[in-house]
TIRODREN-110869 format. One record per atom (N, C-alpha, C): residue in three letters; y, x, z. Coordinates in steps of 0.02 Angstrom, whole numbers, plus 32768, in hexadecimal, padded with zeros to 4 digits. Last residue first. Example, Ala and Ser with C-alpha at 12.3 -4.5 7.8 and 13.67 -1.06 7.14 Angstrom:
% residues 2
SER7F9082828162
SER7FCB82AC8165
SER80028285818A
ALA7EE482948186
ALA7F1F82678186
ALA7F5B82948186
END
This chain:
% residues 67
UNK7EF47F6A7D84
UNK7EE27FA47D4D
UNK7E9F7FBC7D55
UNK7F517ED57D5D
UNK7F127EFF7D7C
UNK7F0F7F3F7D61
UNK7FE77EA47D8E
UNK7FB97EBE7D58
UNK7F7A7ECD7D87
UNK80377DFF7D80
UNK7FF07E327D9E
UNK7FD77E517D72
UNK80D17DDE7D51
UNK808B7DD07D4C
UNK80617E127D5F
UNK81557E0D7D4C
UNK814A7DC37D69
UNK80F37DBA7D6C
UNK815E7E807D13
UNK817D7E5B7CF1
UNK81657E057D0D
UNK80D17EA67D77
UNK80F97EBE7D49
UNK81207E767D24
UNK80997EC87E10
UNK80B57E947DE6
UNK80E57EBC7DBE
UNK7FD97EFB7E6C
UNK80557F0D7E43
UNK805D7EE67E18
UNK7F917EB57EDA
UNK7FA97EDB7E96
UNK7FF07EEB7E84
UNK7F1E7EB47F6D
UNK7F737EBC7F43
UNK7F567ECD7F03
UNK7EC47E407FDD
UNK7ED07E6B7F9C
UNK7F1D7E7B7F8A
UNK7EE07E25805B
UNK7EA27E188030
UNK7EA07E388011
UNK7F267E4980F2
UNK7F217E5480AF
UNK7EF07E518083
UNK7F1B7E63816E
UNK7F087E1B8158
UNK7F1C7E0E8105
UNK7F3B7EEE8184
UNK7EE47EBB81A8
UNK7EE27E86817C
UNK7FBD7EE88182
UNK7F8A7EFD815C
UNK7F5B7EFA8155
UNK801D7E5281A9
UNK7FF17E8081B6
UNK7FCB7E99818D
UNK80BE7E438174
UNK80837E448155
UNK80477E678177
UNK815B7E05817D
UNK81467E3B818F
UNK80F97E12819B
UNK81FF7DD08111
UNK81A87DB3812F
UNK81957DE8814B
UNK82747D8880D4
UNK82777DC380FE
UNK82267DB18121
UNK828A7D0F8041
UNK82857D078093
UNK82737D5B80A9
UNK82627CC07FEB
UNK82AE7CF17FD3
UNK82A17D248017
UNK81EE7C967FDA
UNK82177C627FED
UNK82747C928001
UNK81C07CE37F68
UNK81C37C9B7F4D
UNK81E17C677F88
UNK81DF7D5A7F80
UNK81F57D497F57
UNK81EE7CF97F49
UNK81DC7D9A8023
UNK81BC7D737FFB
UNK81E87D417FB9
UNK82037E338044
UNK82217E08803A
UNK81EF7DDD8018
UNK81C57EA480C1
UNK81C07E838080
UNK81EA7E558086
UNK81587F178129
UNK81957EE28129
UNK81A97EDF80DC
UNK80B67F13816D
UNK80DA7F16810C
UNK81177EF18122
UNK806D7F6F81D9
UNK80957F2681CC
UNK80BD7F40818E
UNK80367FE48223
UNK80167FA08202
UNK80307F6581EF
UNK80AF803C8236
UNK80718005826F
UNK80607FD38266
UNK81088010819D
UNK80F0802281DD
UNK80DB80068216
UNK81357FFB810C
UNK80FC7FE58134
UNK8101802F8172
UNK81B47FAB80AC
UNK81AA7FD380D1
UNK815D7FD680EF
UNK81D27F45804C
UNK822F7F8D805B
UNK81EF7FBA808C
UNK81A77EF57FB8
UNK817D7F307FF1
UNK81C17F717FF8
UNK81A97E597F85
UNK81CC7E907F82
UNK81B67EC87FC8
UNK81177DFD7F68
UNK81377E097F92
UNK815A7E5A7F68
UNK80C37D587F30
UNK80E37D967F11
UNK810C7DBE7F41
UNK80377D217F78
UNK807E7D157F5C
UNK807B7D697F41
UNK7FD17CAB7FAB
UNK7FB17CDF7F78
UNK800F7CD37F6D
UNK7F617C99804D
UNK7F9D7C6B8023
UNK7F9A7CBD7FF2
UNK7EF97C3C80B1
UNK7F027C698092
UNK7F497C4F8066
UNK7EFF7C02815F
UNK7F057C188135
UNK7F2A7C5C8107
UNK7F037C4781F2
UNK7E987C4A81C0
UNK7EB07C2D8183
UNK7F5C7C4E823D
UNK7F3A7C25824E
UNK7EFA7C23821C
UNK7F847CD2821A
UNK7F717CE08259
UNK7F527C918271
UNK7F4C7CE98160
UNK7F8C7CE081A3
UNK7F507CD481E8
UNK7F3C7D4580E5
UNK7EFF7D18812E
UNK7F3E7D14814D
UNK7F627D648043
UNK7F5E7D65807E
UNK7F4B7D3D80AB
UNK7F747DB77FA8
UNK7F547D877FB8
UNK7F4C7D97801B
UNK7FFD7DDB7F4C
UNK7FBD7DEC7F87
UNK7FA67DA97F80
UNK80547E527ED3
UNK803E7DF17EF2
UNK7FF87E047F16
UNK80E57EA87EE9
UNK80A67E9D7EE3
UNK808A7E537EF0
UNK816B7F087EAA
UNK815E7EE37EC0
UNK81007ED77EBA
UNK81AD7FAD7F05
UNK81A17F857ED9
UNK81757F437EF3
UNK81C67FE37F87
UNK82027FEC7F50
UNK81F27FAF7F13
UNK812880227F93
UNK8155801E7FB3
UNK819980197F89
UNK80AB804E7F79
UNK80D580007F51
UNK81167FF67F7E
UNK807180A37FBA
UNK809380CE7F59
UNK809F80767F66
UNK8033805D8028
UNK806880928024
UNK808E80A37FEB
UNK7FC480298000
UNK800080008000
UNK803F802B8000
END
């Protein structure tokens, strides 16, 4: 997660009540296990446990790449 720092990505994530939810997040930082981010789809300042991270990818031009 570290090299996505600055850019953008879409996760897939477990919240602290067992759901899942799948967004696009802006990545300013990660320390002691927490991704601070801006979530692009509610504009909003979010902080992300890394535990509860399903998956990442990088978003290019609005869409997931894989590689």
């Amino acid at each position: 997660m570290q090299k996505y720092i600055g850019q953008v990505v879409e996760i897939i994530y477990i919240d602290r009540t067992g759901n899942i939810t799948q967004r696009q997040i802006e990545i300013h930082g990660i320390r002691d296990n927490l991704v601070r981010a801006t979530c692009l789809k509610s504009k909003a300042p979010r902080a992300f446990r890394t535990e509860n991270i399903l998956a990442c990818v990088p978003v290019a031009n609005g869409r997931s790449v894989v590689s």
